[in-house]
N, C-alpha and C positions, 0 to 999 in steps of 0.2 A: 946658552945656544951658540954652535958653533957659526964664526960669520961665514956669509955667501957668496961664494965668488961667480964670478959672471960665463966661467968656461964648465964649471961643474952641475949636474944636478945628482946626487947620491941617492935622492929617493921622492917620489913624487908628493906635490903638495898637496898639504890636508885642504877638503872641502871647505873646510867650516872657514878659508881664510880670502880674503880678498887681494886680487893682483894686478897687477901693472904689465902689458906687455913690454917685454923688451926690445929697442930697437937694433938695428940689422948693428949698426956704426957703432952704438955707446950701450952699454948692458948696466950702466949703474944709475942707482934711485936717481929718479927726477927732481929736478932743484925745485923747492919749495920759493926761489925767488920769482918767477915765472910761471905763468901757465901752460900748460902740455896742449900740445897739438891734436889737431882731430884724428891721426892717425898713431895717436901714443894713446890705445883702448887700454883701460886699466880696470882692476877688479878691487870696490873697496872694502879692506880690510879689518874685519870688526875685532879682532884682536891688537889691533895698533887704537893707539888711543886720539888720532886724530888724521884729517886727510891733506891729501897736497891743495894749497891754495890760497899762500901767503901773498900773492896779490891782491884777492878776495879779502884779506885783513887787511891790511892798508887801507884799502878802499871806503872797507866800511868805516875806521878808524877816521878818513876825511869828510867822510858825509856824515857823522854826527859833530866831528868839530861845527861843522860850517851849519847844522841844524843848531847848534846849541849857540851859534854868535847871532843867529837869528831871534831867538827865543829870550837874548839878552843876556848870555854868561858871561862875565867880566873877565878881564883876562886875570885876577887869581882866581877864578871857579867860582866865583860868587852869584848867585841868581840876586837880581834886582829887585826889592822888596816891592808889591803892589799894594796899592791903599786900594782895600777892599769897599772902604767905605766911599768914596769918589764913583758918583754917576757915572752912569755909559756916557760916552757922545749921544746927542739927540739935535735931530733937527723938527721944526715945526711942522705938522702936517696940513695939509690944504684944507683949508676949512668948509670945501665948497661940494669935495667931492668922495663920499663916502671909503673908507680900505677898501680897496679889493679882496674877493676870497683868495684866500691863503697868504695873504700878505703878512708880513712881521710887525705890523701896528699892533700895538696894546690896545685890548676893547679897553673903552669908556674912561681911558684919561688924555686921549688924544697923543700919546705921545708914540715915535716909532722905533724900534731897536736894534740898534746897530748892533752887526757881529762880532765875535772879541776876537783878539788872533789867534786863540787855540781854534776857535769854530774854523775859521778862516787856513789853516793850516791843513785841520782837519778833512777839507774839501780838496784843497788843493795835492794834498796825498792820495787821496781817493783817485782822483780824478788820473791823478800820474802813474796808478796802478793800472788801471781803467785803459792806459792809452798804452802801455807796456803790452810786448809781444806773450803768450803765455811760456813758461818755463819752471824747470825741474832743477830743486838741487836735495841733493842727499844730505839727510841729517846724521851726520857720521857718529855722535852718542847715541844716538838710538841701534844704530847699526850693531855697533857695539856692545850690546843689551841683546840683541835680537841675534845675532851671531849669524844665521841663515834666514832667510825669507820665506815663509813658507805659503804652497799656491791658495790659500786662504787670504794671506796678506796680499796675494797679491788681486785677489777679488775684491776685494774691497778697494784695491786702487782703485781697478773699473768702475767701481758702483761710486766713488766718487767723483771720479770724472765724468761722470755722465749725471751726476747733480743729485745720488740716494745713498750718499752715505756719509758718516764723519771722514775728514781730511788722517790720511795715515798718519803716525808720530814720525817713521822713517823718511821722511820724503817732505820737501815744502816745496807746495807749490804755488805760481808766481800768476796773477789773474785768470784765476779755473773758470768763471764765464765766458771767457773766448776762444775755450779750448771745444772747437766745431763737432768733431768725430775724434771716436777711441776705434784703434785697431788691433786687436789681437789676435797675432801669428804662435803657434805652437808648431816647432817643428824639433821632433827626439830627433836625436842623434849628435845634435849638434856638444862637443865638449873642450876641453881648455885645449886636448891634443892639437883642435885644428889653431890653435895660434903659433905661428912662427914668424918671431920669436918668442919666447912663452909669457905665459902671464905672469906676473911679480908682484908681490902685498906692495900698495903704497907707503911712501914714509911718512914721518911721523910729523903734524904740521899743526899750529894753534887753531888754526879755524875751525868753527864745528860743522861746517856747512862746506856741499863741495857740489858747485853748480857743473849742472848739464847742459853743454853748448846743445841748441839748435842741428837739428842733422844737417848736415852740408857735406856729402859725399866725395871724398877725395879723389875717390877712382875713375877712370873714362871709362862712358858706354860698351867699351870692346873691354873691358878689364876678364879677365880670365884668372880662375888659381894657379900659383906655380907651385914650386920645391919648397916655398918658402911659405903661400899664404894658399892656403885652402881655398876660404871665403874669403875675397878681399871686401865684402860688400860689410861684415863687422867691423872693419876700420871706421866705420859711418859712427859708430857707437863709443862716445869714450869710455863707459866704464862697462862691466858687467859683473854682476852680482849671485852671489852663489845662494841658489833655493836647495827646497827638500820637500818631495814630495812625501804626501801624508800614508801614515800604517803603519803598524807594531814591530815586534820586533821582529818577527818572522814573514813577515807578508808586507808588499809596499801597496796600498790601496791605489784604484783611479786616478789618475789628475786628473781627467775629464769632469768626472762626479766633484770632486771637490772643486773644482774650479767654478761650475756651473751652479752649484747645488749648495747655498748657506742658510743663515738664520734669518728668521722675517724680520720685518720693524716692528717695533710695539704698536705702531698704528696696525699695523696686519695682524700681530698676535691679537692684540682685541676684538680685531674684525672676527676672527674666529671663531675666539673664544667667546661671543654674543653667540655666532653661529649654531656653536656646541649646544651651548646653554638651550636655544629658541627648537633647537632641534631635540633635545631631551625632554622638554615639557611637551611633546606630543606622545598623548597615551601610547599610540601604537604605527607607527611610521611606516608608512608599507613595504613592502621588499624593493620594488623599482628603488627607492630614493637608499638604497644602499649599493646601488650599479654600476661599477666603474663608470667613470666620464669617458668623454672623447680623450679628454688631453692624458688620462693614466692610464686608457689604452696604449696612447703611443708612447708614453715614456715609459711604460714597461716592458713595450716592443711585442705586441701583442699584431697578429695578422687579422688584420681587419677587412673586410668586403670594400669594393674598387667603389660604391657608390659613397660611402664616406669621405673621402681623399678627394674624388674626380678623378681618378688617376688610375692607371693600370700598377695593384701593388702585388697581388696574387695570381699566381697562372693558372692558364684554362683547365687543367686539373684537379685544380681544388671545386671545393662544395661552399656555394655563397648561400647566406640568405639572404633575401630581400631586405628591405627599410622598414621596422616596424611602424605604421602608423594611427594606432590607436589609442587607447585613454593607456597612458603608462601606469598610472594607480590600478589598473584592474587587475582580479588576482589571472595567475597564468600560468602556467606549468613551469616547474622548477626541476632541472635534472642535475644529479653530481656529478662526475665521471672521473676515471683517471685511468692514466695511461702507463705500459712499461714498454721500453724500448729495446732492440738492440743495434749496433753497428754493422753496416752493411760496405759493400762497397759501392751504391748509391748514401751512404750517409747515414745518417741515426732515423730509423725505419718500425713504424709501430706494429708491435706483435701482443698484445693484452689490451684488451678495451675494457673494463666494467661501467653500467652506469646504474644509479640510483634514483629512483624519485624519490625527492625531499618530502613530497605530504602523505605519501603511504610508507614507503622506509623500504619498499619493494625492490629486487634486483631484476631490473627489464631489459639490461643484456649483458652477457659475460662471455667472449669468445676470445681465443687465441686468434691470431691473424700471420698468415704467411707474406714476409716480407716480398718483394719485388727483386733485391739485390743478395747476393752470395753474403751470409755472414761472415762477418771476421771479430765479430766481439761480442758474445751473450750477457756480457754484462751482469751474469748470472747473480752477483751481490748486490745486485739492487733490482734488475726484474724478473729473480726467481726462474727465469725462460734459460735453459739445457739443451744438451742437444739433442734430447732425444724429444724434450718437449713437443715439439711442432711436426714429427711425424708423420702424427692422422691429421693434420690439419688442411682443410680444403677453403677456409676462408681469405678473403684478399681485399686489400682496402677497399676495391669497388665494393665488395658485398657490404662491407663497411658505411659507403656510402648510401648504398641504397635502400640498409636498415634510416639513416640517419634523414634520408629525404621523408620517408614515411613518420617522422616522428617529431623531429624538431620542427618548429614552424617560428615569423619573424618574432609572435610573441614568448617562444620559449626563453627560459634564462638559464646558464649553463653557470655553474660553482663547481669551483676546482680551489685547488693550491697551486699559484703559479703556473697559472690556466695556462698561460701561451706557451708554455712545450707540449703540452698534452694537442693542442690544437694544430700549433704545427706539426706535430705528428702524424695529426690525424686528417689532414690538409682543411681544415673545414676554418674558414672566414665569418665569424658570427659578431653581431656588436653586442648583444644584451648578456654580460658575463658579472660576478660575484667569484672575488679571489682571496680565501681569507691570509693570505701573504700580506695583503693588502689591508684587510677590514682588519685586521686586528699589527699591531707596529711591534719593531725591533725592541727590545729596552734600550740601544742607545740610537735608535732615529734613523733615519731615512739617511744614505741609499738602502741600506741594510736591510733583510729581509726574514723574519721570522723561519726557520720551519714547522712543517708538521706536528714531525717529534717532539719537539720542544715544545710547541705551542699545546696541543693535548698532555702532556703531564705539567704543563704551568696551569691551563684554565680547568682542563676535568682530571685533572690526577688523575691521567692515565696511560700505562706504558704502551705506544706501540711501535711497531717495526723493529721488534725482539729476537726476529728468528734466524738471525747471525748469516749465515754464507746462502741459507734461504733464501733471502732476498725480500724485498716487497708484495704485501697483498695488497693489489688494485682496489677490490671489494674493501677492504678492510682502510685504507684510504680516502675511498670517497665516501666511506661509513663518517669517518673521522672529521671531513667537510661540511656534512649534514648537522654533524653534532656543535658543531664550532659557530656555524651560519646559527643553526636553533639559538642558542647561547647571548648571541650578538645580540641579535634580535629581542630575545628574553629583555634584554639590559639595558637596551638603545646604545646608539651611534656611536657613543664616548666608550665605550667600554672594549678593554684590549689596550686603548690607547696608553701611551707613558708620556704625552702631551710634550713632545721634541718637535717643534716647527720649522722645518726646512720649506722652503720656496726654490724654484729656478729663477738665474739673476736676472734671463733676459723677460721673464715678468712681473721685476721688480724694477727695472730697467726701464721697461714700456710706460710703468705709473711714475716717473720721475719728472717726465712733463707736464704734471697736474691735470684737470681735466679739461676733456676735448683736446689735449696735447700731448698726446702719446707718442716717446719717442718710436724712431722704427729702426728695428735691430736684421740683423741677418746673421745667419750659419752657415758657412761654407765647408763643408766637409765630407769625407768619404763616404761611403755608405746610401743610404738614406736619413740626413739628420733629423728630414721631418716626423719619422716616429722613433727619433730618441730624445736626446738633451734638448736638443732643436726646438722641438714641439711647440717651444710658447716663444718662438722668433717672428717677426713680421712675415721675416724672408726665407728661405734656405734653399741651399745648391747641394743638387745629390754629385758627389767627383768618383772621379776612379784615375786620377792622376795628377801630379802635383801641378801640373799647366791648367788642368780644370779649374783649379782651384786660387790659382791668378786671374783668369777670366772671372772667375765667381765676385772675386774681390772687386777687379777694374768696375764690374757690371754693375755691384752694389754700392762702390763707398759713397758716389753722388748725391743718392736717395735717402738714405741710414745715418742715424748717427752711430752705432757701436753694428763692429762685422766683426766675426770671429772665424778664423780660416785657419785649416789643419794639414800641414803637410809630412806624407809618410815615407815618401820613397826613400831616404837617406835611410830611416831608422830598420826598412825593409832590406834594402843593402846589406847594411852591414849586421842583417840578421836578427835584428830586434824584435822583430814580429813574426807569427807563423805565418804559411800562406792557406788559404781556406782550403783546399783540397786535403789537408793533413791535421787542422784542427780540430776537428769530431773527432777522429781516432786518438790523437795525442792528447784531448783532454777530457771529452766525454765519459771515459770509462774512471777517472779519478776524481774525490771531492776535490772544489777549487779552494787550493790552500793560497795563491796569489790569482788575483783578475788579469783576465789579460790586458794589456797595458793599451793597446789598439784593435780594434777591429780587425781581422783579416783582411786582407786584400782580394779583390777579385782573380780568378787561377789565371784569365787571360792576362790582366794589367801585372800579375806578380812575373809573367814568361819576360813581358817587355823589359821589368825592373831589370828582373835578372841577365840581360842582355845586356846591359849598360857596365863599366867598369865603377870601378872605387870614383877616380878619379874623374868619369866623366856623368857622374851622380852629384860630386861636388857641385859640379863644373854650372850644371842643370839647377841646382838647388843656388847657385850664386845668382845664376841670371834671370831665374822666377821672383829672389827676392828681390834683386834690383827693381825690375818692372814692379812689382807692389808699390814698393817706393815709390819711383817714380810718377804713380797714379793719385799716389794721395793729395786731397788737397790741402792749402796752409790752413794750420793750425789744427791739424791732427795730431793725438799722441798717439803714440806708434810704442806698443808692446812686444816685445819678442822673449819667447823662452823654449826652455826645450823641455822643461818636465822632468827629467828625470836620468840617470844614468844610463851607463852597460847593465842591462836584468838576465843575460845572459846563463852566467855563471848562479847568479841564486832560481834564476827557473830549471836547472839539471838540478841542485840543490832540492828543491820543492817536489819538482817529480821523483825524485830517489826518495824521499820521505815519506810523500801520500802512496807510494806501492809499495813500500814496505810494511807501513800503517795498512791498507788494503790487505795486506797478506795478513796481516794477525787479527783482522776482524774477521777474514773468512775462518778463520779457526786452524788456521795454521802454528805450526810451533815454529821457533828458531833453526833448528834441525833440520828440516823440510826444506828452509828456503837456504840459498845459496850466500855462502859469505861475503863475496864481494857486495852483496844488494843489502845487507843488515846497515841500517840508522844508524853511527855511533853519536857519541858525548861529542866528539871532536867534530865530525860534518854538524852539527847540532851548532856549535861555537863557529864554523866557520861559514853559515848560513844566515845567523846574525850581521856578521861580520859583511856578505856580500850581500846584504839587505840594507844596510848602511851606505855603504856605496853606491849602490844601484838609486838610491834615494835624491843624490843629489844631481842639481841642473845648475843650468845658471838664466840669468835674466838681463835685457836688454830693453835699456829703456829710453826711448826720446821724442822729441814736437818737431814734427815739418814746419 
């Protein structure tokens, strides 16, 4: 490897390594004789074989001398032999007045037992851990093993800091009892670019351990980015650590989902698995007790009626139904239905209803439906609707409606596949729903979600949605509903299942304080978190701007021990995300070959974003995290990451593939479609290639 000089950089550093920023004055490796300053941020290096921090070796090197002169090491290294056989010290006990409970008297030979110095030792270390402020240092062989961090590891930081999980290998940390509150900031966009001067792998140093000061913020309240430093507010940070968010090789999956979303405890696996068991030994379980819950309504983002929530979630357009309130075991109408859409310019807009009832097999409506909005996308390969389709058509979602009031009532149950598109389609708020997305699981687990397809030729070997540029039959869909719920039912509850147990963290989080002491969590984030990840938080704050979202935090860390706050506008900037007004058309009409990485943004809050410069987005995103900061109280650990790269480049990538994929399902040849748009071998290698990059973040970790 050629050496590095401090004037050149020939080509950018690989992810997978850890760096050191360089100072403005001196550009070469920091002396292993000394420790680095809180404004020398550095990134550790898992391809070097050790970190800076030969002070930290010394150090420890005098605190085991001076432990081992205690303990009696002779000055040539010799331990002092003990006569094993020589009694404790004892002193006589009072003869007058019985041991106390829990006293260290021997029952019934009167005598009492003195401590030996390991005991005595042993307390005394405790105790000294006990009175230690809490703290973080990196285990730089583990590092080195692990090469990137990935936001799984880093879930389970959280879940040990907050008292539910095993202590990481990567990371030792220093009295995790008095560590108060966890905070975790995810904000994309942030990358090594904004360091000036840039990051550098550390050198190479005997210690294995490479301790994390304390935040203590170098910069003044008025600190601003220059030419030089974007965010001077990561100067707070010494080191930063390079992640990788999780997905294949062509797709980068969620961090949201995997961050929020991991494996139970064996205590919860069992809890289950009783569950499963008690719930299979009932002959016949009635339909109700297979109903989505409240909480997988909202985490599957399902429009629910405003009397659920307390809250206005759905507008006075939609069709609500009441609160069911009767014997949930009784039997009750069970209807299937499914929906086809197309793209309007009001948005993705229902044009095909069918519904079925489940206990006659009957079809009690089938109508095409005339959108509200000018179409601009029939979406013809998936709902069969053309242009000439719709015609004669004189139906409109009110008539829609008004079939739907005459028919459903609070005891009806509605069964779909990934009911809540069809519903928000159909604008109608219902809670009693049956989704075999849902009843029946992914073969590798949750977030993941079965389809249709797949799922009728796995359980009934049977092929459908065969008819190529056709498109979907509705009827023939919620057929396939019917047949799958029968099925379920036939077999009981466990069945469909491939027994992969995932949990959300912040309800495994909540039972970490044992019982009657639940801890209390909050969500602060875009959208509405309460019917997403959110869902099983104490707290959550709906944002539509990254200020929102400092408020949310200052409002909550008091109360809570773990807040998770998500800020977007940087990543919105500099183009990371769509803005909602444009993501129905740019993704709706293709299968999602990558998730979108964020939620859209609201059209009004994305006009705001985009009025702001490059520079005075930094500027906002410096001074929001400051104030976080400064809100926290001592002895919080304070999380910072960004998630994930530039996705830029492999989302043109992904959309050139799924339309040209698209094109040879509808029964297109190569000839037909235009050359520039043909998939090769090489976009094919170099969509890898920007899926790889796109993967990696870095991480930012330290204790007020």
């Amino acid at each position: 490897m050629s050496k590095r000089t401090s004037t050149s950089r020939s080509s950018p550093p690989s992810p997978h390594r850890f760096y050191k920023k360089q100072k403005t004055t001196d550009t070469s490796i920091i002396s292993t004789s000394s420790p680095p300053t809180n404004n020398d941020a550095m990134i550790v290096d898992p391809s070097s074989t050790s970190p800076v921090g030969g002070t930290l070796h010394s150090h420890m090197s005098a605190k085991n001398a001076q432990s081992n002169a205690k303990e009696g090491v002779s000055g040539g290294g010799t331990r002092r032999a003990k006569d094993r056989s020589r009694s404790p010290k004892v002193k006589p006990p009072k003869p007058a007045s019985p041991p106390p409970h829990g006293s260290n008297e021997l029952a019934g030979n009167g005598w009492t037992k003195v401590e030996k110095k390991k005991e005595k030792r042993a307390k005394k270390g405790a105790l000294k851990v006990t009175n230690q402020p809490p703290s973080f240092a990196f285990n730089v062989q583990e590092l080195v093993k692990l090469g990137t961090l990935s936001i799984s590891d880093i879930r389970e930081l959280a879940l040990h800091l907050t008292g539910n999980a095993q202590p990481p290998s990567w990371l030792r940390i220093t009295n995790r009892p008095s560590i108060q509150r966890v905070v975790v900031l995810l904000v994309p966009g942030i990358v090594p670019d904004v360091f000036t001067p840039p990051l550098r792998p550390l050198p190479n140093t005997s210690n294995p351990l490479l301790h994390v000061p304390a935040l203590a913020p170098s910069f003044a309240s008025t600190s601003t980015p220059t030419a030089t430093s974007k965010l001077p507010f990561l100067s707070t940070f010494m080191h930063a650590v390079p992640t990788k968010a999780p997905g294949d090789a062509q797709r980068m999956h969620s961090v949201l989902h995997s961050f929020f979303m991991g494996p139970v405890t064996g205590e919860e696996k069992k809890r289950r698995i009783m569950a499963r068991i008690q719930n299979e030994r009932d002959k016949a379980p009635p339909i109700a007790s297979y109903l989505l819950t409240r909480e997988q309504l909202l985490e599957n983002e399902y429009p629910v009626p405003n009397w659920m929530l307390d809250s206005q979630i759905v507008g006075e357009d939609w069709l609500q139904t009441p609160e069911f309130t009767g014997d949930p075991n009784e039997e009750c109408q069970v209807l299937a239905l499914d929906c086809e859409m197309c793209i309007t310019t009001a948005g993705r807009e229902l044009t095909h209803l069918c519904i079925i009832d489940y206990t006659t097999s009957t079809k009690i409506y089938d109508e095409l439906v005339l959108p509200s909005g000018t179409i601009t996308d029939y979406l013809t390969r998936f709902s069969g609707i053309t242009p000439t389709s719709l015609d004669s058509t004189t139906t409109t979602l009110a008539d829609v409606h008004a079939f739907l009031r005459k028919t459903i009532t609070p005891s009806t149950i509605l069964l779909g596949h990934s009911l809540e598109g069809d519903l928000k389609a159909m604008k109608l708020a219902h809670a009693r729903c049956l989704d075999t997305s849902v009843l029946y699981h992914h073969p590798r687990g949750r977030p993941l979600k079965p389809g249709l397809k797949w799922l009728m030729n796995k359980w009934m070997n049977k092929d459908i949605q065969d008819r190529g540029e056709g498109g979907h039959d509705p009827e023939e869909d919620a057929r396939s509903c019917v047949d799958l719920f029968r099925l379920k039912v036939q077999n009981g509850p466990g069945y469909g299942h491939f027994m992969v147990d995932v949990e959300n963290i912040l309800e495994r989080i909540g039972r970490s304080g044992g019982p009657g002491r639940n801890m209390r969590t909050a969500v602060v984030d875009y959208g509405n978190p309460s019917t997403w990840l959110g869902s099983k938080a104490t707290s959550t704050v709906a944002c539509t701007s990254d200020d929102d979202v400092v408020k949310g935090v200052q409002d909550l860390i008091g109360s809570h021990q773990f807040v998770f706050g998500r800020m977007l506008e940087l990543s919105e900037r500099l183009g990371w995300t769509v803005k909602k007004g444009t993501t129905a058309a740019a993704v709706a009409g293709t299968p999602p070959t990558t998730p979108l990485l964020t939620p859209a943004l609201p059209t009004e809050d994305a006009t705001v974003i985009e009025s702001k410069s490059v520079e005075e987005t930094y500027k906002s995103l410096n001074d929001n995290l400051v104030a976080i900061y400064r809100c926290l109280p001592p002895a919080t650990a304070f999380i910072l990451l960004s998630g994930h790269g530039d996705p830029r480049r492999m989302s043109e990538l992904n959309t050139k593939k799924s339309a040209f994929e698209g094109a040879l399902r509808e029964g297109k040849s190569t000839a037909e479609i235009p050359r520039e748009e043909w998939w090769t071998a090489q976009e094919g290698r170099d969509l890898e290639d920007e899926v790889e990059k796109a993967k990696h973040g870095l991480l930012f970790l330290g204790m007020k």
